[in-house]
Backbone as CSV, one residue per row, in Angstrom:
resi,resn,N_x,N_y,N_z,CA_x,CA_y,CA_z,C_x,C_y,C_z
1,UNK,75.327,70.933,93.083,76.670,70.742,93.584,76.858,69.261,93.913
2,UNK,78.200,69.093,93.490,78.170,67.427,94.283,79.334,67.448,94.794
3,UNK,79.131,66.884,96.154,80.533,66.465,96.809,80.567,64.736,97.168
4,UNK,82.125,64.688,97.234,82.740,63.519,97.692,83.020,63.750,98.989
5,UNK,82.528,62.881,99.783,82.813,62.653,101.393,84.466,61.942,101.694
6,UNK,84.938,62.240,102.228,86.377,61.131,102.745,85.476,60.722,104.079
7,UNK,86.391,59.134,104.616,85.820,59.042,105.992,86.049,59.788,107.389
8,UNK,86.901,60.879,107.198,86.575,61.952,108.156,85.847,62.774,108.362
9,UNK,85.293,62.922,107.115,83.793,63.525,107.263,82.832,63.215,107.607
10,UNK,82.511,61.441,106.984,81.725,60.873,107.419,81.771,60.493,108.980
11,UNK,82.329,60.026,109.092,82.876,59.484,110.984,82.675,61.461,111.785
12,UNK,82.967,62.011,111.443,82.470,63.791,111.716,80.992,63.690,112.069
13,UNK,80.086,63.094,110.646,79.125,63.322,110.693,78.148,62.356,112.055
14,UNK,78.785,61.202,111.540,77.909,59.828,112.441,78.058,60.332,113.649
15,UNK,79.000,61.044,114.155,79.718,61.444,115.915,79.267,62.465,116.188
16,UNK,78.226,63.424,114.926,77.781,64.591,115.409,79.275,65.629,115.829
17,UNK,80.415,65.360,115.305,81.280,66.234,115.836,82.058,67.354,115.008
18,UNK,82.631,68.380,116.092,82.628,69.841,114.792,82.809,69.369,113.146
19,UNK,82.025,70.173,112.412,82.122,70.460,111.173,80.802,69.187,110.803
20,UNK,80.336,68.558,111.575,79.192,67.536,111.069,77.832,68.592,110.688
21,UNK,77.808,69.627,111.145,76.796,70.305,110.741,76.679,70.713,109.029
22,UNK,78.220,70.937,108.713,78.528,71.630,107.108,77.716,69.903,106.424
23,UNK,78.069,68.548,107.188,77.738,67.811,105.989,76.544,67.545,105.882
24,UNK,75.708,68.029,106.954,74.408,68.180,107.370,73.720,69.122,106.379
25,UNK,74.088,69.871,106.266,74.079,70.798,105.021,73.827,70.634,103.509
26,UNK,75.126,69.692,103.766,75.511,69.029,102.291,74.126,67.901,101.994
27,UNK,73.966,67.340,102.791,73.249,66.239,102.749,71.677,66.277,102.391
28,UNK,71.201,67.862,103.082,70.121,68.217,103.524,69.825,69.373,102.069
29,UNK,70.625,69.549,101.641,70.598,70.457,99.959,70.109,69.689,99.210
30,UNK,68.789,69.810,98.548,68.282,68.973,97.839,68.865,69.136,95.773
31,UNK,69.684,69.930,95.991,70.160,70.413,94.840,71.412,69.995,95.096
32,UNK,71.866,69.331,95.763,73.117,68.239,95.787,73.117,67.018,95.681
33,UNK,74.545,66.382,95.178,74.509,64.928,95.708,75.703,64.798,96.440
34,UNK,75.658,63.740,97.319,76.837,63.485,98.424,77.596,62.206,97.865
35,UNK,79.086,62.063,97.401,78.856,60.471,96.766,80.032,60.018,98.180
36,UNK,80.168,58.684,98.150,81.676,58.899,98.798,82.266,57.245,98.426
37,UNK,83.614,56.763,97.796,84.114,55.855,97.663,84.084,55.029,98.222
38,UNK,83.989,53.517,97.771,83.562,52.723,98.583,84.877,51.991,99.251
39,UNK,85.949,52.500,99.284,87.304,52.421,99.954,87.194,53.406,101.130
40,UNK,86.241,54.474,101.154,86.058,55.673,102.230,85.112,54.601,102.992
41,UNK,84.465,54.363,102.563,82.615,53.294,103.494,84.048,52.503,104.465
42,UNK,84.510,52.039,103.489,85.237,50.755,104.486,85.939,51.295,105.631
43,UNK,86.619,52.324,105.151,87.581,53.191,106.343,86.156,53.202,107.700
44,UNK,84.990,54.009,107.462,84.075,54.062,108.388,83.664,52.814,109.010
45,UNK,83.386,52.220,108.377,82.873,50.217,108.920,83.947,49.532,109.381
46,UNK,85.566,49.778,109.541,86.361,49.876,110.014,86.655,50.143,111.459
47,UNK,86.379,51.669,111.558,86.435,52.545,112.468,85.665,52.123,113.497
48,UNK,84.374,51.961,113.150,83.007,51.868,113.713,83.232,50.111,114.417
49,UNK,83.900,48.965,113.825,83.930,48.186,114.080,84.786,47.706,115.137
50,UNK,85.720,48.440,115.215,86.713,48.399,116.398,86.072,49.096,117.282
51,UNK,85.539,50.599,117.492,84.993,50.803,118.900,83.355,49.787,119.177
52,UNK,82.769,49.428,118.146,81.301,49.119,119.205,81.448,47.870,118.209
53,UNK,81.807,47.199,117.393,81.554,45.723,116.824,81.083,45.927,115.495
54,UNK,80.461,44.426,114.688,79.674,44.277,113.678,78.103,44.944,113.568
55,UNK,77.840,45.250,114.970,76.385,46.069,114.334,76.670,47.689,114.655
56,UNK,77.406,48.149,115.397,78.272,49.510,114.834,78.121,49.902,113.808
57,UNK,78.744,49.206,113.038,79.543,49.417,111.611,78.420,49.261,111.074
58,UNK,77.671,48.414,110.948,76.657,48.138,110.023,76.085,48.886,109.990
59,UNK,75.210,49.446,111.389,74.539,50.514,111.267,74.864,52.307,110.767
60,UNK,76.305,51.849,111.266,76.767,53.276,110.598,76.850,53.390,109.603
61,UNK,76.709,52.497,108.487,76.747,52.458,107.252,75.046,52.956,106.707
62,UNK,74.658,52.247,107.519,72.861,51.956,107.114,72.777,54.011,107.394
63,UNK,73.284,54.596,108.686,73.155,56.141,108.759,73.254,56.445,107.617
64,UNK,74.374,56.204,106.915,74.774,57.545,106.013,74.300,57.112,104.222
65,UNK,73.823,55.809,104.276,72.919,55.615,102.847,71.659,56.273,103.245
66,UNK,71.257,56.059,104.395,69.392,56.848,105.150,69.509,58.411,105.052
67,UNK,70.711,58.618,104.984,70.942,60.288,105.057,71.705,60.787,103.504
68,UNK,71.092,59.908,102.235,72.055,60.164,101.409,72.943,60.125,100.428
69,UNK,74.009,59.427,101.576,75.630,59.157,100.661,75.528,58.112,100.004
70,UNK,75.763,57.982,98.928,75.709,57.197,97.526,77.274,56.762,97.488
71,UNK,76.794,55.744,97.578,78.404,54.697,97.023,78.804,54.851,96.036
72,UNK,79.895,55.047,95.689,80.480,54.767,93.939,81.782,53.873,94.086
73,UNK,81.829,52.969,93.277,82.788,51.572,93.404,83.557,51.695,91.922
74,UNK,83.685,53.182,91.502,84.763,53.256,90.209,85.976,52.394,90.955
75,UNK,86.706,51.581,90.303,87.993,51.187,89.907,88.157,50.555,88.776
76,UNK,88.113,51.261,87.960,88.509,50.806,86.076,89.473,51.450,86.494
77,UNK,90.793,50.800,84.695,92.117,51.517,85.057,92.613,52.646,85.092
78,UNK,91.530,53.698,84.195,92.124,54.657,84.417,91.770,55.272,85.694
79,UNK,90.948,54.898,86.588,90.616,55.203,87.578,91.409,54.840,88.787
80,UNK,91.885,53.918,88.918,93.122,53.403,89.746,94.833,54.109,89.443
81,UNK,94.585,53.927,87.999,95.864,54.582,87.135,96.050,56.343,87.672
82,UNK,94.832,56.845,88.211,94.919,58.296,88.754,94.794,58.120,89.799
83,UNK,94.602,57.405,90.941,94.895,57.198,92.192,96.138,56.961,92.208
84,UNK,96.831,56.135,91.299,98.512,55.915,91.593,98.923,57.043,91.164
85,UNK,98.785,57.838,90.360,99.503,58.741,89.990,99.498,59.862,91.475
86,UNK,98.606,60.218,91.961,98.247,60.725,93.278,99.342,60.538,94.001
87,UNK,98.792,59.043,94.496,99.577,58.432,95.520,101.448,58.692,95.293
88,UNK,101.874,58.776,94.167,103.177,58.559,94.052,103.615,60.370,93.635
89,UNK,102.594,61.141,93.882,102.966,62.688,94.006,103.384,63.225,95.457
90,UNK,102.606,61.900,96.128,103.275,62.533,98.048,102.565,61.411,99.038
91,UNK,102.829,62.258,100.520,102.207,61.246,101.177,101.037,61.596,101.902
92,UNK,99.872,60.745,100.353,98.457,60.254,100.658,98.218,59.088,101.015
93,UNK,97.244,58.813,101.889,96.642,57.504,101.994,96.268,56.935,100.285
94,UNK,96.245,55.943,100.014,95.516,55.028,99.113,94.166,54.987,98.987
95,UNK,93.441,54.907,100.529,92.108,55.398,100.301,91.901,56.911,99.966
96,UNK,92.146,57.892,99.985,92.663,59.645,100.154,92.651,59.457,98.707
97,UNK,93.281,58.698,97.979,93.744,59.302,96.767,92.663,58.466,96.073
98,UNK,91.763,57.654,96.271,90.770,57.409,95.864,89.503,58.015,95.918
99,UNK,89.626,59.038,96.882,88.462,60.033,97.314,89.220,61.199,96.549
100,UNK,90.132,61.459,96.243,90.692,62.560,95.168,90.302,62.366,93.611
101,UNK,90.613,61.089,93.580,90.246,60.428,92.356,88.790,60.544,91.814
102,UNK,87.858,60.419,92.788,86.752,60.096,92.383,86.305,61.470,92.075
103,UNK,86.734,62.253,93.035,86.272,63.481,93.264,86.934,64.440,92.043
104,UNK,87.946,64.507,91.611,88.438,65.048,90.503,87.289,64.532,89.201
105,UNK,87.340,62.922,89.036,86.206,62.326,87.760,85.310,62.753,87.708
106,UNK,83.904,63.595,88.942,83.021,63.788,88.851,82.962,65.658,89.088
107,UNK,83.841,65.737,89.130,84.151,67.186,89.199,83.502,67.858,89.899
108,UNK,83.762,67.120,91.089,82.770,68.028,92.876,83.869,68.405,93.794
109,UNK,83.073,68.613,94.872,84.321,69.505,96.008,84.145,68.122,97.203
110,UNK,85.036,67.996,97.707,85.624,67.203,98.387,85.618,67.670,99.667
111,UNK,84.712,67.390,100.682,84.354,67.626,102.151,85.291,66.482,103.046
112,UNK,86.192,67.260,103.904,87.080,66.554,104.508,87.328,67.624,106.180
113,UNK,87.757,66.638,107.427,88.286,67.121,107.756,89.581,67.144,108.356
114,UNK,90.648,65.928,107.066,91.791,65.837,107.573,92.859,66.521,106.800
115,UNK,93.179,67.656,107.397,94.443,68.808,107.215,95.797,67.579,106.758
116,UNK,95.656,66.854,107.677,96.953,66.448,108.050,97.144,65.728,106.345
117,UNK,96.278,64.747,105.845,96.357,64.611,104.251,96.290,65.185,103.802
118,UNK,95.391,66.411,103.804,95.182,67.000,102.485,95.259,68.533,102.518
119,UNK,95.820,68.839,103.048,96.482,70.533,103.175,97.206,70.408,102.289
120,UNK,97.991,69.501,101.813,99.302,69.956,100.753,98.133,69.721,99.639
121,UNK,97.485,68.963,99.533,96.830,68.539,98.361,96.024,69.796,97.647
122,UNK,95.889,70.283,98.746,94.579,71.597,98.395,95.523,72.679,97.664
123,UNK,96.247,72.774,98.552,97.263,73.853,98.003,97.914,73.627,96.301
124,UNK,98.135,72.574,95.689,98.273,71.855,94.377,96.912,72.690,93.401
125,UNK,95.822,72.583,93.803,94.678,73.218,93.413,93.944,72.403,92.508
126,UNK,94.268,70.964,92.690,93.555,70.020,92.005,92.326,69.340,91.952
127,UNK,91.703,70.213,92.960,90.397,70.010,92.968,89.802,70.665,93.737
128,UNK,88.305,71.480,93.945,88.017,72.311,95.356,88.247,71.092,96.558
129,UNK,88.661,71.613,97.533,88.564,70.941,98.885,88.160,71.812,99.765
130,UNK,87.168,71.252,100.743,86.304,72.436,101.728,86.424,71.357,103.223
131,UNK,87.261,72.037,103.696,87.632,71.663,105.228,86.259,71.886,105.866
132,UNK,86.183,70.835,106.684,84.553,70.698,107.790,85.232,71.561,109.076
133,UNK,86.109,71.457,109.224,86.600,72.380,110.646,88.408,72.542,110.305
């Protein structure tokens, strides 16, 4: 199985908070891979950088390669060219529709736990999506 992480999953996972156990799961399946966009990393090194600084972030990054998650830095055009197409079907984040994107190309399920993006998305049926909580 392979899934794509968004950074609500990941930031789920680093915080230990509900639904971090499912990626614990994910992570810990040795018959999986975990990938997650490297527009998702940034959202986390982001996140991480505003509450505790530059070694926050860093380290939270350093967590989830030690536990795993594999970067993928697709943006060729047709790869961007299906993020816009995404993006201009409703209202997704840019990063969101790059974790759709990627996740549609490699044809895995998409571990998330933000409803608030991607409830309409799921419902479309364009790719599995598996809510962490």
């Amino acid at each position: 199985m392979i899934y794509v992480l968004d950074a609500s999953a990941m930031i789920a996972y680093l915080r230990d908070e509900p639904g971090a156990d499912v990626i614990e799961r994910a992570l810990l399946d040795t018959s999986s891979q975990c990938l997650a966009h490297a527009i998702n990393l940034c959202e986390v090194f982001y996140d991480f950088h505003r509450a505790g600084g530059e070694s926050a972030a860093t380290s939270a990054i350093s967590d989830l390669v030690a536990a795993g998650v594999m970067e993928r830095t697709d943006f060729d055009c047709t790869f961007w060219q299906e993020a816009g197409r995404l993006k201009a079907r409703g209202k997704v984040s840019i990063a969101d529709c790059c974790c759709l994107a990627l996740t549609m190309r490699v044809g895995a399920t998409l571990l998330t736990s933000d409803h608030h993006e991607f409830d309409a998305i799921a419902a479309l049926g364009l790719c599995p999506i598996t809510f962490i909580r």
